[in-house]
C-alpha positions as CSV (number, residue, x, y, z in Angstrom):
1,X,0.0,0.0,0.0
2,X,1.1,3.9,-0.6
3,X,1.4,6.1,2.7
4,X,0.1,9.4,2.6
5,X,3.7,10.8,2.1
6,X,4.5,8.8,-1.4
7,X,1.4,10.4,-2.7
8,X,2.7,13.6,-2.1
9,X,5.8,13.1,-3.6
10,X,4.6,11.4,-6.3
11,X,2.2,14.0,-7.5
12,X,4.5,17.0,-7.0
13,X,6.8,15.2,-9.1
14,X,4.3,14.8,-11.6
15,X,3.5,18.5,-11.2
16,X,7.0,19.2,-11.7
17,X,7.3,17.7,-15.0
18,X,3.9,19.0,-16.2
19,X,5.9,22.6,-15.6
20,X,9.4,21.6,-17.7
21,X,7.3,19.9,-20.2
22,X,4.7,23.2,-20.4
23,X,8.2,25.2,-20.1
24,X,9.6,23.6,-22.6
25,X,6.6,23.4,-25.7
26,X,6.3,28.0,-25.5
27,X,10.2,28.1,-25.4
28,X,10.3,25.6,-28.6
29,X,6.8,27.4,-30.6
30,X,8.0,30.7,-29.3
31,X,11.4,29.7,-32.0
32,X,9.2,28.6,-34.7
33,X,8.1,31.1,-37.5
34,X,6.2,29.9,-40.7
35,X,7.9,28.7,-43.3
36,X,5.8,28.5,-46.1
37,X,3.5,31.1,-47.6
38,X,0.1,30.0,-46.8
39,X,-1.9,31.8,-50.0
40,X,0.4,30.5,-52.3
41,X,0.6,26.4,-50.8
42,X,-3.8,27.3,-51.5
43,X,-3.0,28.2,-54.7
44,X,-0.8,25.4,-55.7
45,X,-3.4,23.0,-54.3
46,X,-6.2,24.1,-56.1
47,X,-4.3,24.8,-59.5
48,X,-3.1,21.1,-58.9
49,X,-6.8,20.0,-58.9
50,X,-8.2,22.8,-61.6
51,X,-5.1,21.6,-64.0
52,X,-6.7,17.9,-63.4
53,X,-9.5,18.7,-64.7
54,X,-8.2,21.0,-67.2
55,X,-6.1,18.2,-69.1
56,X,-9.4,15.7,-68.7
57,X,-11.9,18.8,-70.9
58,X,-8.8,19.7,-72.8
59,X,-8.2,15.9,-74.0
60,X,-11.9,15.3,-75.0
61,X,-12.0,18.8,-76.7
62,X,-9.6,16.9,-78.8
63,X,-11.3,14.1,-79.3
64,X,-14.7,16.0,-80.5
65,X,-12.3,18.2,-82.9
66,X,-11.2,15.2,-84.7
67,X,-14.4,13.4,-84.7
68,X,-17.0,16.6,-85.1
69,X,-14.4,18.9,-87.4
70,X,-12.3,19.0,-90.5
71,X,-8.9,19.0,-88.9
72,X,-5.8,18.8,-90.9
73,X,-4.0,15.3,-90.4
74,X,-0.8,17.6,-89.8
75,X,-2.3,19.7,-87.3
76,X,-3.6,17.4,-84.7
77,X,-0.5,15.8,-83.6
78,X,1.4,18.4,-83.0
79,X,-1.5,20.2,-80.7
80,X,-1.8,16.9,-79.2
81,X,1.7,16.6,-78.2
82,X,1.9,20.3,-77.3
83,X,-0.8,19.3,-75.0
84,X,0.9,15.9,-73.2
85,X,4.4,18.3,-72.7
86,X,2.1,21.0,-70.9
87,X,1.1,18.1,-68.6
88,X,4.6,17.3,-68.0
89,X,5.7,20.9,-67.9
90,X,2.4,21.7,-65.6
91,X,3.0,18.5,-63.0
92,X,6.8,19.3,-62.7
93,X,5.7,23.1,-62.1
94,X,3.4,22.7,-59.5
95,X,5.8,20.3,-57.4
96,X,8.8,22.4,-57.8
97,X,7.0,25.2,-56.9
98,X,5.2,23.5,-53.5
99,X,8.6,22.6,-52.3
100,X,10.0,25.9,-53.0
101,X,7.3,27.5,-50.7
102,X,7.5,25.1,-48.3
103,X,11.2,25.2,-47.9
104,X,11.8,28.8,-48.7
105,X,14.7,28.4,-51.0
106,X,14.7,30.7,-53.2
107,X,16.5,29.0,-56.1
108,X,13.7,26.5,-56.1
109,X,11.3,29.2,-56.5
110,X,13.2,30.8,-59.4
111,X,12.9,27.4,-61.1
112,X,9.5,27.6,-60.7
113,X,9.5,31.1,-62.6
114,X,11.3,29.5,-65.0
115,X,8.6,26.9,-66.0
116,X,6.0,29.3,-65.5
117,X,7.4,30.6,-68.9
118,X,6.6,28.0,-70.7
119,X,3.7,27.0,-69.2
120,X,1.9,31.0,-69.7
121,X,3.0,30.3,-73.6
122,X,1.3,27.1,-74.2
123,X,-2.1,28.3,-72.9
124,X,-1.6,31.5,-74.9
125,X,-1.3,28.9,-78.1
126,X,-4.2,26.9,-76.9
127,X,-6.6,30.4,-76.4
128,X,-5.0,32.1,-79.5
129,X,-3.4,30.3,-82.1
130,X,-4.2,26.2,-82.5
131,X,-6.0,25.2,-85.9
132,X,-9.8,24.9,-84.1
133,X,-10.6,26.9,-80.6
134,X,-14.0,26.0,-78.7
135,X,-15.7,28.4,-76.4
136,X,-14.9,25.8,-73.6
137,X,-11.0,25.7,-74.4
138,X,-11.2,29.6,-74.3
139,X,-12.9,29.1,-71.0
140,X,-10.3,26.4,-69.5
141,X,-7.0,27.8,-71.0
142,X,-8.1,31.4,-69.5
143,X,-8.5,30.3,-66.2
144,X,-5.5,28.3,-66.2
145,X,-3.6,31.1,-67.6
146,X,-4.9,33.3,-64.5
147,X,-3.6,30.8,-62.2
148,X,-0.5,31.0,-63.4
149,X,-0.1,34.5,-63.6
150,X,-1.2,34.9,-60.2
151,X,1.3,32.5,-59.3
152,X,3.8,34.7,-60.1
């Protein structure tokens, strides 16, 4: 059985290291300021999703040009392909550009200037300047196009 005295002692010490380990969490979040830039990881996110279902539209856009319209045998593969390296260019982006805000390195985030480049152009070609543009792909490639310039 426990006398009177060891539950005294054995609380206070409990009480005690309640105190080092309260002492001890506000000294370590007191250290801690944010490393990443909150609007801009919301951004990312949500371009991540909105250029998911970007690529999905933009794909069967394709796929009812070809079948609905006259398009040129010439034309198609090339916009096609254009399309598959924005993916690439658009997947690569967005990750580059999360870790960069998360880590706060700032040659990460120049990388991810770098591919915005390319990135602003293609949806440029896609509003402006491939064979056949739909309302829809006006609609999409604009938006997408706003993401990324706000991104920058």
């Amino acid at each position: 059985q426990m006398c009177i005295r060891d539950r005294v002692s054995t609380q206070s010490t409990w009480g005690q290291f309640k105190q080092k380990e309260f002492k001890y969490q506000t000294m370590k979040t007191q250290n801690i300021k944010p490393v990443a830039s909150l609007p801009l990881q919301t951004l990312l996110y949500f371009d991540e999703i909105y250029s998911f279902v970007y690529f999905i539209l933009a794909y069967f856009c394709f796929l009812y040009k070809g079948y609905a319209l006259f398009y040129p045998s010439n034309s198609i593969g090339p916009e096609l392909v254009a399309l598959t390296c924005l993916l690439i260019f658009q997947v690569i982006r967005l990750y580059i550009g999360s870790v960069g805000n998360k880590t706060e390195a700032s040659s990460i985030v120049i990388w991810f200037i770098i591919l915005s480049i390319p990135t602003l152009i293609a949806y440029i070609f896609f509003i402006a300047l491939q064979t056949y543009v739909l309302m829809l792909e006006i609609l999409i490639n604009g938006v997408a196009l706003g993401l990324s310039l706000i991104h920058i």
